[in-house]
C-alpha positions in Angstrom: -72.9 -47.0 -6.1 -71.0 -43.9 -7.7 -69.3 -40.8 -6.7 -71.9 -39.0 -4.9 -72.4 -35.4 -5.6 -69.8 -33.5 -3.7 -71.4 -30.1 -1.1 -68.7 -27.5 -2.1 -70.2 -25.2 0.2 -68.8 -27.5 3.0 -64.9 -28.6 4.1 -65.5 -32.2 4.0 -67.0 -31.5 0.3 -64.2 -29.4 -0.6 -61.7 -31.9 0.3 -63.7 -34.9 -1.1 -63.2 -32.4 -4.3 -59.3 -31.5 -4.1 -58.2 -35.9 -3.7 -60.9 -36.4 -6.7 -57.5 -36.9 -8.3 -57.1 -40.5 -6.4 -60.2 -42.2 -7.4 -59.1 -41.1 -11.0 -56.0 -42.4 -10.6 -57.1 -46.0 -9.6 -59.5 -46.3 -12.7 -56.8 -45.1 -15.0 -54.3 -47.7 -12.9 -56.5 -50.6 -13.4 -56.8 -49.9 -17.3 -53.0 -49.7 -16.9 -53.0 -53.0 -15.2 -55.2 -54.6 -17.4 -57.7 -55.6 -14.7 -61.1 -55.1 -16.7 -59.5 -57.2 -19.4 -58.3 -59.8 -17.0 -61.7 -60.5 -15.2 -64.0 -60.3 -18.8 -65.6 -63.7 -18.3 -63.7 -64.9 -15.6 -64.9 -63.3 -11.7 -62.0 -64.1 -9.5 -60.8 -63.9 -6.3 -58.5 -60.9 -5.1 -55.8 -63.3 -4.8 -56.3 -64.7 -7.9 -56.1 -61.5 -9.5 -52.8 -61.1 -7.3 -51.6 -63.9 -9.3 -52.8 -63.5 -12.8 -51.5 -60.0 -12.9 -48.2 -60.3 -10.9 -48.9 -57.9 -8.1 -47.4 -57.4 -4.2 -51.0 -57.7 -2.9 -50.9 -55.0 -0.1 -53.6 -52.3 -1.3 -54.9 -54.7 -4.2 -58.6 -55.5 -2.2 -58.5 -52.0 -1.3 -58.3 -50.8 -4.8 -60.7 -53.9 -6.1 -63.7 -52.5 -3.5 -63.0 -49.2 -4.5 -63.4 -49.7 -8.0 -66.9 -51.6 -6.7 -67.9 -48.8 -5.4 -67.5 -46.5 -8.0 -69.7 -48.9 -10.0 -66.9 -50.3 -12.5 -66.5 -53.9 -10.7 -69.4 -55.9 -8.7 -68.6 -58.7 -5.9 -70.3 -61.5 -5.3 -69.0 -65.2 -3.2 -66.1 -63.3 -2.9 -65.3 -63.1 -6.4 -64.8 -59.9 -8.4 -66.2 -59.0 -11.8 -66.7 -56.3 -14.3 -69.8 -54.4 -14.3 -71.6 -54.4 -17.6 -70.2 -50.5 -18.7 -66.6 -51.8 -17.6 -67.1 -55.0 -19.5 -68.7 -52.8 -22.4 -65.8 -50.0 -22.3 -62.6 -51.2 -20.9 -61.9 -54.9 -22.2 -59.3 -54.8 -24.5 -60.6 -55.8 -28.2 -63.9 -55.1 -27.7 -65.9 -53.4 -30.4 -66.7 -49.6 -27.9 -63.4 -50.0 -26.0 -62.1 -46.5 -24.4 -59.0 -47.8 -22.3 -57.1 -46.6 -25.3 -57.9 -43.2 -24.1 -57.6 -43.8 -20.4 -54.3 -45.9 -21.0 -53.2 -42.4 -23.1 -54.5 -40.2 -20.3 -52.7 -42.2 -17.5 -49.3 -41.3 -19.5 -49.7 -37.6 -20.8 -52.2 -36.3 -19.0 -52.3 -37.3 -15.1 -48.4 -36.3 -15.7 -48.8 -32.4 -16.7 -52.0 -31.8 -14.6 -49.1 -31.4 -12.0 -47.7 -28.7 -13.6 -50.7 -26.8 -14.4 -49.8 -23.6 -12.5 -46.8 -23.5 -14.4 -48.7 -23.6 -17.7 -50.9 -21.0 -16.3 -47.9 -18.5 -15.5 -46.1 -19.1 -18.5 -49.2 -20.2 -21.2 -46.3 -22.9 -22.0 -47.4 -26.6 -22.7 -45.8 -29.3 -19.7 -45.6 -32.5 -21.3 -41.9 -33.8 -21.1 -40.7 -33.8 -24.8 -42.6 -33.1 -27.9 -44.6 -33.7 -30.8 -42.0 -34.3 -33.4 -39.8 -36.5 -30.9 -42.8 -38.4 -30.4 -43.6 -39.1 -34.0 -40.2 -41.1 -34.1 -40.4 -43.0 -31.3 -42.7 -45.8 -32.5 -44.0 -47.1 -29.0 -44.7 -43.4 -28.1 -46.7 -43.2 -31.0 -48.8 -46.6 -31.0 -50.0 -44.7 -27.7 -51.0 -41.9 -29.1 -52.8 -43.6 -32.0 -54.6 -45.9 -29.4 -55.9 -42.5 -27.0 -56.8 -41.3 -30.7 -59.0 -44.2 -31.3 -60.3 -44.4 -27.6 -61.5 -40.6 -27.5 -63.5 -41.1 -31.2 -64.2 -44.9 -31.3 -68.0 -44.0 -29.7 -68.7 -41.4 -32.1 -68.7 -43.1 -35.6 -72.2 -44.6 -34.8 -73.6 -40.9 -34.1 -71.7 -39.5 -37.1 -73.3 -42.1 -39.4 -76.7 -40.9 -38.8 -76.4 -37.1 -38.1 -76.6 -36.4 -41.8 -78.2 -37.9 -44.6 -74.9 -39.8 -46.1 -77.1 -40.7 -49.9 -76.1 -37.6 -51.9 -72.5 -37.9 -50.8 -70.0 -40.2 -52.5 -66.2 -39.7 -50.7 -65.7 -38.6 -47.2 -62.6 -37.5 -45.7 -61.0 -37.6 -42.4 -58.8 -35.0 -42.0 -56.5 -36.3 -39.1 -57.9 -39.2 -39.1 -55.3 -41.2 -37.2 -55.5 -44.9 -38.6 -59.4 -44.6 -40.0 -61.6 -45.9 -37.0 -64.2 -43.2 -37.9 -63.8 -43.1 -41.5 -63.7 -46.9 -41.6 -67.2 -46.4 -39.2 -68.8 -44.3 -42.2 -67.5 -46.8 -44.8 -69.0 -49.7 -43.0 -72.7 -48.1 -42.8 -72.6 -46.4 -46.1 -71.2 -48.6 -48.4 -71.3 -46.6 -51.4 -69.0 -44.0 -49.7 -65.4 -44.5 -50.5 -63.2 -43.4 -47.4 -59.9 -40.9 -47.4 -57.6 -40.3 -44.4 -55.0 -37.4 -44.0 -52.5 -37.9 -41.5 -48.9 -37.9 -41.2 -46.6 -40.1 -42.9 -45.8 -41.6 -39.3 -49.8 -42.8 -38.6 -49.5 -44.6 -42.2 -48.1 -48.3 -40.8 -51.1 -47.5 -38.4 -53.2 -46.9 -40.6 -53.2 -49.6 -42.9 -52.7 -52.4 -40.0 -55.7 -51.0 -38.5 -58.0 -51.0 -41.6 -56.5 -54.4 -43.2 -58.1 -55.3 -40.0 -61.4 -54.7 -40.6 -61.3 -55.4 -44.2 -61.6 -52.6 -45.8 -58.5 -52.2 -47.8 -59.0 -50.4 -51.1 -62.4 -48.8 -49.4 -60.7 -46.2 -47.2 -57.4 -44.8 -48.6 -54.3 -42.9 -46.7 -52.7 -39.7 -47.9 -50.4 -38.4 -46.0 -49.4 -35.0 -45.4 -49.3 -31.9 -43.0 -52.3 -29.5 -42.8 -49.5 -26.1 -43.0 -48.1 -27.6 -45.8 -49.8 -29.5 -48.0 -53.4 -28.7 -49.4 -56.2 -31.6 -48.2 -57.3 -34.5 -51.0 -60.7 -33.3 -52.9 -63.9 -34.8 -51.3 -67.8 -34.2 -50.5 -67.1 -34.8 -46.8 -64.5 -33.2 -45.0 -64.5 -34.1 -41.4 -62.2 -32.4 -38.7 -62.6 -34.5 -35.7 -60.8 -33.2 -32.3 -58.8 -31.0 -34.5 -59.5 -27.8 -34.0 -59.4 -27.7 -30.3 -54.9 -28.4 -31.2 -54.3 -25.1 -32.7 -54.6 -21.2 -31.8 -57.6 -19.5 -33.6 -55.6 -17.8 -36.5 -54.7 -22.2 -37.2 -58.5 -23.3 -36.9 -59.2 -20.3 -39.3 -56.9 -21.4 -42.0 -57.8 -25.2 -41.7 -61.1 -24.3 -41.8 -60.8 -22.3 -44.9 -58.4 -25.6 -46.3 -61.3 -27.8 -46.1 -63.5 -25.3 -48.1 -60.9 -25.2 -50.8 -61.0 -29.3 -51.0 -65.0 -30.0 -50.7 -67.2 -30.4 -54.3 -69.4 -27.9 -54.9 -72.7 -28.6 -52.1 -70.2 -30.3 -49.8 -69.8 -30.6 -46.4 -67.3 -29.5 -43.4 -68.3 -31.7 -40.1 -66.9 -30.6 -37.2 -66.7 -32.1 -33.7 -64.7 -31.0 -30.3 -65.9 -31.3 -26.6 -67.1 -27.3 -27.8 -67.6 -24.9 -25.0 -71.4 -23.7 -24.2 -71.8 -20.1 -24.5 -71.7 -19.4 -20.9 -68.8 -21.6 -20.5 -70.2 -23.7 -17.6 -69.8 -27.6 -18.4 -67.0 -29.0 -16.3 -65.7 -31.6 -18.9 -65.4 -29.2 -22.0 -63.7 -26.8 -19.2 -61.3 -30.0 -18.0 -60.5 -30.6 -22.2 -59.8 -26.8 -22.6 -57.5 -27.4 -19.6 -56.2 -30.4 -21.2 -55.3 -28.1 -24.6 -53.5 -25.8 -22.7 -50.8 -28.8 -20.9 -50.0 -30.4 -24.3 -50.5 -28.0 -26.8 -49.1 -24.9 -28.1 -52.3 -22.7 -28.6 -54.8 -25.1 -28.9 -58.3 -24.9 -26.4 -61.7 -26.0 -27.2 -64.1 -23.0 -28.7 -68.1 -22.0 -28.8 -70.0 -23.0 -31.8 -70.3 -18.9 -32.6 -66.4 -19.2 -32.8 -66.4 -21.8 -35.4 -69.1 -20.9 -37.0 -67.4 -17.1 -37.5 -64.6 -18.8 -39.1 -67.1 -20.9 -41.8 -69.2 -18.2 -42.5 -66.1 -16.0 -43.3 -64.3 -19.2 -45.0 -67.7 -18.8 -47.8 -70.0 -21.6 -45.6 -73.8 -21.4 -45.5 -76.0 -23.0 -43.7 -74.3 -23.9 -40.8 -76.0 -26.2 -37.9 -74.9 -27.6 -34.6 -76.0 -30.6 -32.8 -74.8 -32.9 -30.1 -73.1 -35.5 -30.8 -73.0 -38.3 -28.1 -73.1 -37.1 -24.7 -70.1 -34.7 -24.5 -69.6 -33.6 -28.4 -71.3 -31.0 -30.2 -70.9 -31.4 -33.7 -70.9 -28.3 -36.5 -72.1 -29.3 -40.1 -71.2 -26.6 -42.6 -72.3 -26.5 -45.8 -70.4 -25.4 -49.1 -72.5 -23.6 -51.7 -73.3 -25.6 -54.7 -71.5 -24.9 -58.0 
């Protein structure tokens, strides 16, 4: 069983919706925990799991049969186990895992969603420090880089096939992190070679990741900063959940960056949790949310808004699609020479 639909036109609903926050809470506290990886292959007993991950044990079958119901664990002989989108999703290693997201989430976001009337009297981000001190901190960092690959490890698969790769030759991921969706592209199209622009402080990142999966020498590093330094020439630019970080007059000058850096006939690929036009779908609403905690002027945007800023950047041909089940992605096309 899941969450059933909640009747907001009654109390009960209404305060099923206000403690949605606790069920939340325990999914992203049994990522924390390391439960899903824990039981991958190996159902167990609540006090087995006690032991195996070091807990009290007050609360823990409480948690475990919550978790059941909400369809992410299944019991059975009294043992626990993973149900097949939590064994899928949330076991460490594993080729579509998320938890690097969640494990993010459970650090920066759940934190500042307690301060969100704040951020909406002041229009101030809440998370406690900042960008730059986090860039120096390396543990700080190697969570960021995981929530990174979490929130865009699904979507490489969807990017592979939503154009038609064979005229292209060089593709780059503008804030790219370490490469997991560059590396993605490089791995189905072989005769692409891949490019990543980051910061200097992803680069260790980076090239763990993609010595990793073999491709060293196939997908390339270049660090820099989008305000300072102009982007590496390619026929593929993509700008991944990069837009939604920055104020409109920011989006409008990377977007004209990337049309300075693409070959003649190129392409800019775009994709954010965008808003629909009548600014109704709760998750891209919850993301916008999520841009005003921990970011200075960032939000997520309609497709009319980006495509406004391509068609004045010198874009033609400029076409949306969805791109797994929360993205929309924006493919804009550079003239040829």
């Amino acid at each position: 069983m899941t969450v059933p639909a909640l009747d907001v036109n009654t109390a009960g609903g209404l305060i099923q919706l206000g403690n949605l926050f606790g069920p939340a809470k325990a999914v992203l506290t049994a990522v924390q925990l390391g439960l899903f990886t824990t039981l991958h292959g190996h159902p167990s007993t609540a006090e087995d799991i006690r032991s195996r991950l070091g807990l009290h044990g007050r609360g823990l079958p409480d948690l475990l049969h919550l978790l059941t119901a909400l369809g992410l664990l299944e019991k059975e002989d009294g043992r626990f186990r993973n149900a097949p989108g939590a064994d899928r999703h949330l076991v460490r290693g594993g080729d579509c895992y998320v938890g690097g997201f969640l494990f993010g989430a459970d650090l920066t976001l759940y934190p500042v969603y307690g301060r969100l009337a704040e951020a909406l009297r002041t229009g101030r981000p809440q998370a406690d420090g900042d960008f730059e001190g986090m860039l120096n901190d390396p543990e700080a960092l190697g969570h960021f880089v995981r929530m990174m690959d979490g929130a865009s490890q699904s979507l490489g698969t969807g990017l592979s096939t939503a154009v038609d790769w064979g005229g292209y030759r060089s593709v780059l991921d503008a804030g790219g992190c370490r490469g997991t969706v560059v590396s993605q592209l490089v791995a189905a199209h072989p005769h692409l070679m891949g490019h990543v622009f980051d910061l200097p402080q992803i680069e260790p990142f980076f090239h763990e990741h993609v010595g990793e999966l073999g491709l060293a020498g196939k997908v390339l590093f270049h660090p820099g900063d989008f305000f300072r330094d102009p982007l590496p020439g390619a026929d593929v630019v993509v700008y991944g959940h990069i837009l939604h970080d920055w104020s409109p007059q920011q989006r409008d000058h990377l977007v004209r960056q990337a049309y300075q850096a693409l070959s003649p006939g190129g392409a800019l690929l775009v994709y954010d949790r965008m808003l629909p036009p009548g600014r109704d779908d709760v998750d891209s609403l919850v993301a916008s949310l999520n841009m005003l905690l921990l970011t200075e002027g960032g939000g997520e945007y309609t497709v009319a808004e980006v495509s406004e800023l391509a068609t004045a950047a010198g874009f033609v041909s400029i076409v949306d699609q969805k791109l797994g089940t929360q993205e929309t992605l924006v493919v804009c096309r550079k003239p040829p020479a």
